[in-house]
C-alpha positions in Angstrom: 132.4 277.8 110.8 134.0 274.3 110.5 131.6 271.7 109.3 130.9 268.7 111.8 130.0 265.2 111.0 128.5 265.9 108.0 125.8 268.7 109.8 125.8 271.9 108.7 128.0 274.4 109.9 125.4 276.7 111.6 122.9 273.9 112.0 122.9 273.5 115.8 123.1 277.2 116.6 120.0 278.0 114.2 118.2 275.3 115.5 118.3 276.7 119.1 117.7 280.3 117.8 114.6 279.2 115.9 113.7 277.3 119.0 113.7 280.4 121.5 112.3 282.8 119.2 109.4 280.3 118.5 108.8 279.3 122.0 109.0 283.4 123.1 106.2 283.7 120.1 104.1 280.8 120.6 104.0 281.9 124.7 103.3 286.0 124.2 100.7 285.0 121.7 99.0 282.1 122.9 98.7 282.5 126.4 99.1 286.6 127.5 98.7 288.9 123.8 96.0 286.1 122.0 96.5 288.2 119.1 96.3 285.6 116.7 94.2 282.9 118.3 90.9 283.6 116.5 91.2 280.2 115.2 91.0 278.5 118.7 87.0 279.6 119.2 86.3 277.8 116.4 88.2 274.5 116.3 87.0 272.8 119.6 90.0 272.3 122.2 89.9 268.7 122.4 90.8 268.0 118.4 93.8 270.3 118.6 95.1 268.1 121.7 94.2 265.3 120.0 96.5 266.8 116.9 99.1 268.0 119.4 99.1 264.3 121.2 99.8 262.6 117.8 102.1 265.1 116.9 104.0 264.4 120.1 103.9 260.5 120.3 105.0 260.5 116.6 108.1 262.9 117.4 108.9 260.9 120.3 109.0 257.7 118.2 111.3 259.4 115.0 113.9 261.0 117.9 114.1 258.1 119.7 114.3 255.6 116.9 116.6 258.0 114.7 118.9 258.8 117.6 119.3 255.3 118.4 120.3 254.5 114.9 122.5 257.1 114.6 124.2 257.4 117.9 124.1 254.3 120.4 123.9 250.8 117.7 127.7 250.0 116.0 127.5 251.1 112.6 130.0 251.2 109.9 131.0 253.2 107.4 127.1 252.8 105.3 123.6 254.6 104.8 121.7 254.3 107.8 118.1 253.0 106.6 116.7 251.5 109.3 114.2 252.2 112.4 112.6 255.7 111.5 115.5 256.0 108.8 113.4 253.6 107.0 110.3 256.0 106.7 111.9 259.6 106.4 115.4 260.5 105.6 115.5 263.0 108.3 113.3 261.8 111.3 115.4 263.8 114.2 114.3 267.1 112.2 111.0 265.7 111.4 110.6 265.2 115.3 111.7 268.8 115.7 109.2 270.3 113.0 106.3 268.3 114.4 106.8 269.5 117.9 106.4 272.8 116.2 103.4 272.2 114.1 102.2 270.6 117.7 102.1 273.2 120.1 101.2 276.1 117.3 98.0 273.6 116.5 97.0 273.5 119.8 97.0 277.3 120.5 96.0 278.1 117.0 98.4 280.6 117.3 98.6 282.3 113.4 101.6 283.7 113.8 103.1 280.7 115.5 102.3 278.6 112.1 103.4 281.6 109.9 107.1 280.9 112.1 106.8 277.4 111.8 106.9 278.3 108.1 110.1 280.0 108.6 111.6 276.7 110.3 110.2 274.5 108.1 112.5 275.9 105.3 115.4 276.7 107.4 115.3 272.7 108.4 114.9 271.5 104.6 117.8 274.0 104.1 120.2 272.3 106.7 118.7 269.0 105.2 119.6 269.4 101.7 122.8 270.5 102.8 123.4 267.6 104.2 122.0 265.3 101.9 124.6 266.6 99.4 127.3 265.7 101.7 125.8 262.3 101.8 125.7 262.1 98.1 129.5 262.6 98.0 130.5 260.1 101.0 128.1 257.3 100.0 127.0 258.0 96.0 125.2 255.5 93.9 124.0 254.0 98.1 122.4 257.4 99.0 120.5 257.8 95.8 119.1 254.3 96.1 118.1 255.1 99.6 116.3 258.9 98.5 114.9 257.1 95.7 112.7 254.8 98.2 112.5 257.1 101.3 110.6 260.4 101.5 112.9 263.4 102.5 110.1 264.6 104.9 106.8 262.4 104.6 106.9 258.6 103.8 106.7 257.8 100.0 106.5 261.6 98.8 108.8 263.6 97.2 111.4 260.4 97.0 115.0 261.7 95.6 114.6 265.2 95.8 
């Protein structure tokens, strides 16, 4: 596979595998098998939509705000560090994992979490891939920029 704008080659077609195999899960589970949803008798509903509304709301905000950066302002040839770029390095995967982390929450569907493990890693895999293309095009500019932004959470893990 040929490598496009700087995204990783099977990026877009793992992310909508992941997607359908996690939805298919999350669905059999949660709402006909309930094999895994101990969890849910004993965390009351209303906190887990509380944690899947804040979830939601705060992917809404990184997708809109990183896709805005990234696809509709005029931007040259330079690190893109502002709106949610100024928080996270990657806010339109950050969206993605949090809509994840969202709906598994507020099923307490185990074996939806133990997937969203699985995603997590293949998104910081994709990630770093494409940080190190970003380290080549943009050098001693990208390391600044991973040296003050969190690759996932704001502050943490800087420049790794």
């Amino acid at each position: 596979m040929k490598e496009k704008n700087g995204e990783h080659p099977s990026g877009d077609a793992g992310q909508l595998i992941l997607l359908a195999l996690f939805l298919i899960l999350w669905i059999v589970d949660s709402f006909f098998l309930r094999t895994s949803t101990l969890l849910s008798d004993d965390i009351p509903l209303y906190i887990r939509l509380v944690f899947l509304g804040l979830t939601l709301v705060t992917a809404a905000y990184l997708s809109t705000s990183g896709h805005d950066k990234i696809c509709c302002e005029h931007r040259g040839p330079k690190v893109v560090s502002a709106g949610a770029f100024r928080y996270v390095r990657h806010p339109l995967y950050l969206a993605c994992l949090l809509f994840y982390l969202g709906l598994a929450v507020s099923t307490a569907s185990i074996f939806s979490l133990a997937f969203f493990v699985v995603i997590f890693f293949f998104y910081n895999y994709i990630a770093s891939y494409e940080e190190r293309l970003l380290d080549e095009k943009f050098g001693e500019e990208y390391k600044k920029y991973k040296r003050r932004t969190g690759k996932w959470v704001p502050g943490i893990c800087k420049g790794s």
